[in-house]
C-alpha positions as CSV (number, residue, x, y, z in Angstrom):
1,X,-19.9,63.0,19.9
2,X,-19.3,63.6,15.9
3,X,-23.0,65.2,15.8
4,X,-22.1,67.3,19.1
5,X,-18.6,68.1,17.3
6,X,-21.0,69.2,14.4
7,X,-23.5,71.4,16.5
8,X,-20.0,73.4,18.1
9,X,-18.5,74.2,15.1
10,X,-22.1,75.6,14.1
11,X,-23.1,77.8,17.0
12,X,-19.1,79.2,16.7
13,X,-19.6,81.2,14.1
14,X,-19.7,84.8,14.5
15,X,-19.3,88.3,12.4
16,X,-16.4,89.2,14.7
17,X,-13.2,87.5,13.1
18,X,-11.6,87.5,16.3
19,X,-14.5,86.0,18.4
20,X,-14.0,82.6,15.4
21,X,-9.8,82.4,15.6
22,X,-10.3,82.5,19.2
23,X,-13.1,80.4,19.5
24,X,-11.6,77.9,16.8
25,X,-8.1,77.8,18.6
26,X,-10.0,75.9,21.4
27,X,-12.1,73.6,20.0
28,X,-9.7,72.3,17.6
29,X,-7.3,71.9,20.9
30,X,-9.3,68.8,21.8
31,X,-9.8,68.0,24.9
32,X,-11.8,64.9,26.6
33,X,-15.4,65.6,26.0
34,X,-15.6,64.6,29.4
35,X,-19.0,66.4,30.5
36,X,-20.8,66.3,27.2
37,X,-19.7,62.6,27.3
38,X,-21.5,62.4,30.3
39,X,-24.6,64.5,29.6
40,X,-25.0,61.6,26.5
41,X,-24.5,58.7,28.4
42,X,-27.1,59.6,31.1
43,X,-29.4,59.9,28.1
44,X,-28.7,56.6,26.7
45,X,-28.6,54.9,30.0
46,X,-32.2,56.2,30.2
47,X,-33.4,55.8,27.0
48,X,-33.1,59.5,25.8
49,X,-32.9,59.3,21.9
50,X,-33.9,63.3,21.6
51,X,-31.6,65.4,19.0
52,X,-31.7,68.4,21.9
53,X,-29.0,65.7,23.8
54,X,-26.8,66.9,21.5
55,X,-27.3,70.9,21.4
56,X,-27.1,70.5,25.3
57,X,-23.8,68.9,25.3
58,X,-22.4,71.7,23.2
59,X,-23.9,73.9,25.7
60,X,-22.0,72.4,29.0
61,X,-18.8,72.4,26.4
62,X,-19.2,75.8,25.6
63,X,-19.7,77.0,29.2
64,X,-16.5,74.9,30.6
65,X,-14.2,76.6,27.4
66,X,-15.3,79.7,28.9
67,X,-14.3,79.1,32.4
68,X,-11.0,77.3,30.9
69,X,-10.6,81.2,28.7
70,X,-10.7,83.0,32.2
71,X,-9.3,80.4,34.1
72,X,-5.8,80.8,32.1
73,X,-5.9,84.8,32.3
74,X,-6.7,84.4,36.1
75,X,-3.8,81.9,36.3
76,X,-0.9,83.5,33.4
77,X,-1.0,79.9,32.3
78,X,1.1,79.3,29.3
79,X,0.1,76.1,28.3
80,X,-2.9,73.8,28.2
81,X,-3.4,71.0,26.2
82,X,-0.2,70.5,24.9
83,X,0.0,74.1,23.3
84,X,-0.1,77.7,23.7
85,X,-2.6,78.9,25.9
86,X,-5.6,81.2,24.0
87,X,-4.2,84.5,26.5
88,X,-0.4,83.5,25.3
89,X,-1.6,83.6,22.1
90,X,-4.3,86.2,21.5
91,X,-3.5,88.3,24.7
92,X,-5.9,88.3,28.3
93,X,-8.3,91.1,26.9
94,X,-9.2,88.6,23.5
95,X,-9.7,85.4,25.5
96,X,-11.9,87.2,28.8
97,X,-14.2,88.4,26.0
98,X,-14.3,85.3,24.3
99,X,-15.4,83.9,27.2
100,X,-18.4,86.1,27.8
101,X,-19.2,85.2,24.0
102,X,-19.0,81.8,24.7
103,X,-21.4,82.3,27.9
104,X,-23.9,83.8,26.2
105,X,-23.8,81.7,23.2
106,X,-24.7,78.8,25.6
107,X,-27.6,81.0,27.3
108,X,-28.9,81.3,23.8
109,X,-28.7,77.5,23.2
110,X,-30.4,76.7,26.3
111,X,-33.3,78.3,25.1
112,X,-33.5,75.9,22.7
113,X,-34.6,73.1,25.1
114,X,-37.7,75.2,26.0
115,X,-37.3,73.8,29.8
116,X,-37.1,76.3,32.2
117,X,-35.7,73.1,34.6
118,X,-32.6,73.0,32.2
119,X,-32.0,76.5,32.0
120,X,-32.5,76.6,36.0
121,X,-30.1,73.8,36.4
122,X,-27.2,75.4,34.2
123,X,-28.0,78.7,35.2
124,X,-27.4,77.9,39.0
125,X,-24.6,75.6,37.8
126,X,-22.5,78.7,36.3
127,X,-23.2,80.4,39.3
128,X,-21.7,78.6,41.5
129,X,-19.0,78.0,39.1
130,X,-18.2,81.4,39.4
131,X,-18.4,81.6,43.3
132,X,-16.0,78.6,43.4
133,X,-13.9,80.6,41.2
134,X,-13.6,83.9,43.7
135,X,-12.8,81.1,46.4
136,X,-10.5,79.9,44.8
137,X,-8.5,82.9,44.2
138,X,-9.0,84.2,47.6
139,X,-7.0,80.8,48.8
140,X,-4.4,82.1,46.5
141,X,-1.3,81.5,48.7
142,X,-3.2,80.5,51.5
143,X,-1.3,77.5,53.3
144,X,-3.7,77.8,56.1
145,X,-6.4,75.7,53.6
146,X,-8.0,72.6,54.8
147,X,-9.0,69.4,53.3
148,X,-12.8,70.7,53.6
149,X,-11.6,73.6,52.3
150,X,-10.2,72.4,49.6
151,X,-13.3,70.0,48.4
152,X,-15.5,72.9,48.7
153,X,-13.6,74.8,46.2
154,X,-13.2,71.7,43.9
155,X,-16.9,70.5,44.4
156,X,-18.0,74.4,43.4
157,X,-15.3,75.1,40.1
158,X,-15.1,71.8,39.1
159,X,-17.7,69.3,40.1
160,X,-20.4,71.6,39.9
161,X,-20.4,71.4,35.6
162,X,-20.1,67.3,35.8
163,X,-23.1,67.1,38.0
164,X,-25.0,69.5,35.8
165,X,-23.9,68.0,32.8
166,X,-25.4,64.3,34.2
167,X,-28.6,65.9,35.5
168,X,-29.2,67.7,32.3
169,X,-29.2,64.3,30.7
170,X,-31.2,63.2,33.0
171,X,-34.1,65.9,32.6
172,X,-34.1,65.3,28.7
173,X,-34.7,61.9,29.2
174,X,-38.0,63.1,32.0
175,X,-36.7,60.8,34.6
176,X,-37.9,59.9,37.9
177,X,-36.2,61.9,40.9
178,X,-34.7,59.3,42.3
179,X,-33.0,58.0,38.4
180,X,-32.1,62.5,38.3
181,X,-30.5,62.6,41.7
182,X,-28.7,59.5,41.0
183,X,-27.3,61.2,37.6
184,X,-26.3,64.2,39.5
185,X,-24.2,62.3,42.5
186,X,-22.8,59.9,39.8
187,X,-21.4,63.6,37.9
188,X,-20.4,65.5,41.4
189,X,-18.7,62.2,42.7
190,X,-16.6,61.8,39.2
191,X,-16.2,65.2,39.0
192,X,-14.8,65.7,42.3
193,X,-12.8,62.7,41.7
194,X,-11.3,63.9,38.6
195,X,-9.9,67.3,40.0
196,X,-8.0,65.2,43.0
197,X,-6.4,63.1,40.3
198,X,-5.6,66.3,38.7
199,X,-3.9,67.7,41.3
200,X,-2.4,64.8,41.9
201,X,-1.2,64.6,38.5
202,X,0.5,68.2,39.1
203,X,3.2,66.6,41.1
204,X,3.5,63.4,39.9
205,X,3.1,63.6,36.2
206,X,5.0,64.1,33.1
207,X,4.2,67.5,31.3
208,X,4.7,66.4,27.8
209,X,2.0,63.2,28.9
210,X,-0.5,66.1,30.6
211,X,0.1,68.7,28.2
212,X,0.5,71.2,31.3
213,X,3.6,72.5,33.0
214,X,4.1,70.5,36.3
215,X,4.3,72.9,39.2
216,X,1.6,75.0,37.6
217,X,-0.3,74.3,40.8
218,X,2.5,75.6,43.3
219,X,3.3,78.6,41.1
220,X,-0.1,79.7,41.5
221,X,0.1,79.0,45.4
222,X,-2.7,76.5,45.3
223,X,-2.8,74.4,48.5
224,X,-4.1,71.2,46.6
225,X,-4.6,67.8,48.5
226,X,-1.3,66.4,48.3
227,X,0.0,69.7,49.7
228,X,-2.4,69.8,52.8
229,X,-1.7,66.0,53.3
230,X,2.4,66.7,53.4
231,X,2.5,69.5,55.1
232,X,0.4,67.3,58.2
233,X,2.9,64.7,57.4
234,X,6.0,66.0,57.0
235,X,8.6,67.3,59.8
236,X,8.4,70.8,61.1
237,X,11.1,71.3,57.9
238,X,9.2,70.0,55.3
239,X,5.5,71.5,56.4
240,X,7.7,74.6,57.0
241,X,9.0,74.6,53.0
242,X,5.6,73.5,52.1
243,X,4.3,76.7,53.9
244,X,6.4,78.8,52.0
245,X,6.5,77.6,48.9
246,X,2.8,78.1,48.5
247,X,2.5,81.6,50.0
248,X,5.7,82.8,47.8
249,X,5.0,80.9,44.7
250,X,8.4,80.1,44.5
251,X,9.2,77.6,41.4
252,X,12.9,77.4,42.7
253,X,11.4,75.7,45.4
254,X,9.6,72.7,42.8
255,X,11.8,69.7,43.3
256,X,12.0,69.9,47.0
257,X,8.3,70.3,47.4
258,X,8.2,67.1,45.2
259,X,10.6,65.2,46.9
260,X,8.8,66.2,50.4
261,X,5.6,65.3,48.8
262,X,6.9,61.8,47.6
263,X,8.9,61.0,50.8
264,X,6.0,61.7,52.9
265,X,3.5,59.9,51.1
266,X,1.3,62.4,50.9
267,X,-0.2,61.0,47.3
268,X,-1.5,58.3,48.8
269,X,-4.3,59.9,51.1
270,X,-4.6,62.2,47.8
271,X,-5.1,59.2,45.9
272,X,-7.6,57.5,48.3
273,X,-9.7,60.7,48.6
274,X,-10.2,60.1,44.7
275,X,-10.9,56.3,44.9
276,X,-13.3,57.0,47.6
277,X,-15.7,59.4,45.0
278,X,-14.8,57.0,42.3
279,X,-16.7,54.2,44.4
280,X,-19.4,56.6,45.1
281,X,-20.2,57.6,41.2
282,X,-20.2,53.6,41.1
283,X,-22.9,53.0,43.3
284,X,-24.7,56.2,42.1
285,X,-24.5,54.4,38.5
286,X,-25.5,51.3,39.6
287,X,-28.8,52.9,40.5
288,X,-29.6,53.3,37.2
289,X,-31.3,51.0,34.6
290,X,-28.8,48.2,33.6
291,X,-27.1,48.2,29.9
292,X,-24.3,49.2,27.8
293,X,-24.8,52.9,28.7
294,X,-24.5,52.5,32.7
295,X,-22.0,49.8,31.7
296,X,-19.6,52.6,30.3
297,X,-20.4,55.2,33.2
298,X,-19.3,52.3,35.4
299,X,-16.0,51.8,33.4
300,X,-15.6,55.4,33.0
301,X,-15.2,56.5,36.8
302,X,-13.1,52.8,37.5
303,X,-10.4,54.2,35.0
304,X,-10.2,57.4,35.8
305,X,-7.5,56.5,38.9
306,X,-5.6,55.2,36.2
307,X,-5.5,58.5,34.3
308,X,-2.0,60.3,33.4
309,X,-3.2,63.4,31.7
């Protein structure tokens, strides 16, 4: 991760001062790593030692920055991270260009690979990135959302770059189909799995622990799991202030729609949705040539139920 670290902090740099603060004011945020994490490990696990593993990580990085840059404008989120949101602190018009900067930055690094299998794979993956994007924010307020609805958003914004991310790896590395496909329904399964905690995490976690206001999710009138699952479990009241809570938006409303969420247990069936992809990245990973590297793809989607930010 240092040398992947190294290669971001190279392919920042620009001749547009702004496009570097910006830029700069991300990266140095943090973050988990999470898919360029994973893009390394399913090189290791299958003996990848090429240096392109680590311009390729900086690529899937770079690409989810971007969609975090437009995700915030989309969303007038204010924090992330622990901090200021880049649109809080540069303005909307500074972080959508960014963006696009840091979009094509990663086009111009997956050139690099000189595999047109790569670029297809990342290419299609921003794609449908984008498409889960739009669906998303036509669901905007929509209590009407479903479960399936729900994971087809998630699988499409969210999942989509984890399974990339593990395929990639897995191209690098030429492995068989069956060792690829294994890599990419280890990344969709965590991926997917690591959204649900996320929303889960948006009425059940603390905000100085997350580094993200909680309620962000109901402000935005995002029907998320544990919304679906209390409004089907709750009285005609509760599904009723549920309803309305996502198609208004209305924060006033946060601690009731927590309390109703809590009371009705609806975290639970959230919860099991997640352990259920969890135990499906886990036999994906077990598919995969034994050792320390498979060993920590193992560990990493077991401890991800456990997560609190």
């Amino acid at each position: 991760m240092r040398q992947v670290d190294a290669v971001i902090a190279e392919r920042l740099s620009s001749g547009v001062p702004l496009v570097g603060s910006v830029s700069q004011y991300l990266i140095a945020a943090g973050g988990k790593r999470l898919r360029p994490s994973l893009l390394l490990l399913c090189c290791g696990a299958l003996g990848c030692q090429s240096t392109q593993r680590f311009n390729m990580a900086a690529v899937v990085e770079f690409i989810h920055t971007a969609t975090l840059l437009h995700d915030d404008v989309v969303d007038d989120s204010a924090l992330r991270r622990g901090r200021a949101t880049a649109n809080a602190t540069f303005g909307n018009p500074a972080s959508v260009l960014v963006g696009d900067f840091l979009y094509s930055r990663a086009f111009q690094m997956m050139v690099d690979a000189q595999s047109m299998r790569i670029m297809q794979v990342l290419a299609d993956a921003t794609n449908v990135i984008a498409e889960g994007e739009v669906m998303q924010l036509m669901n905007m307020h929509n209590a009407e959302l479903d479960e399936i609805g729900y994971l087809h958003v998630i699988r499409s914004k969210t999942a989509k770059l984890f399974e990339a991310s593990a395929r990639v790896g897995a191209i690098l590395a030429s492995a068989t189909p069956e060792q690829e496909e294994a890599c990419a329904e280890y990344g969709q399964a965590l991926g997917t799995a690591f959204q649900v905690i996320d929303d889960v995490l948006d009425y059940a976690g603390d905000a100085a622990v997350m580094g993200k206001s909680v309620g962000d999710d109901l402000r935005e009138g995002k029907a998320t799991l544990p919304l679906i699952a209390a409004m089907q479990r709750g009285n005609e009241e509760e599904s009723a202030a549920i309803k309305k809570a996502i198609e208004t938006g209305d924060l006033t409303m946060l601690a009731r729609i927590v309390e109703i969420v809590k009371s009705t247990g609806a975290l639970d069936p959230a919860r099991d949705a997640a352990r259920l992809e969890a135990l499906r990245a886990i036999a994906a990973a077990e598919r995969l040539p034994s050792g320390l590297h498979t060993e920590c793809l193992i560990q990493l989607a077991s401890q991800l139920l456990e997560r609190n930010h």
